[in-house]
C-alpha angles and dihedrals in degrees: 000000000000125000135184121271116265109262104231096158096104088047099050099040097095104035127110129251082240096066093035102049123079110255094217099049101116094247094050094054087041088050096060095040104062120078109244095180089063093058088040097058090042109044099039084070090071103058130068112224093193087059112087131305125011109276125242120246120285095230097050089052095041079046106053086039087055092047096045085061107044088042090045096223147131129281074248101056099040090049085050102045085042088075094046098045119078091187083052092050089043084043086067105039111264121145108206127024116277127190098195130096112268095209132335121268094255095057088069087063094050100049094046085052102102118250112253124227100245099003093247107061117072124298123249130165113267099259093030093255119050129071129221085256107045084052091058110035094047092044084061087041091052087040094050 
């Protein structure tokens, strides 16, 4: 015989994605092994906060960044499957599921772009070398 589905909307509304999401799927445990204080130290000190609109979290952008690489996919489709992933959306920080869109694509450009010295000369990585990205992605690589 066949029932209706058990209605849980109203119990799970307010919980967070912490105590909905499974602990041993591969970007929960990653998620809570990196450590997120040590991008954000280094890589706050690239971007000027007096200079145009608020900026985004560094997680959520170091996140996205981070996602975009191990899924191999486009500034688009990291931005899309953000809102329908609730480990992408923990991944990045976020407490409680969100379907909206955390930035725009473009925004991801912009944020893996080097911070110029005087925001006018020309752009180079911090140490000369290494990108935004190469610092990130091989930072997780070495953590995982």
């Amino acid at each position: 015989m066949y029932r209706p589905p058990k209605s849980h909307a109203q119990t799970s509304l307010f919980c967070s994605l912490e105590e909905q999401l499974n602990h041993k799927h591969s970007l929960y445990v990653l998620a809570n092994k990196i450590d997120w204080n040590k991008f954000e130290t280094e890589f706050s000190k690239r971007f000027d906060d007096k200079m145009g609109a608020p900026n985004k979290p560094i997680r959520l952008m170091t996140g996205l960044i981070i996602l975009k690489h191990i899924r191999n996919v486009s500034d688009e489709s990291v931005v899309e499957q953000f809102q329908e992933n609730a480990y992408y959306q923990y991944f990045c920080g976020e407490r409680f599921f969100s379907t909206e869109q955390p930035c725009d694509p473009s925004e991801l450009v912009h944020f893996r772009l080097p911070q110029t010295e005087n925001h006018r000369g020309s752009a180079r990585p911090r140490n000369g070398t290494e990108s935004f990205e190469e610092e990130s992605v091989g930072y997780v690589q070495r953590k995982n």
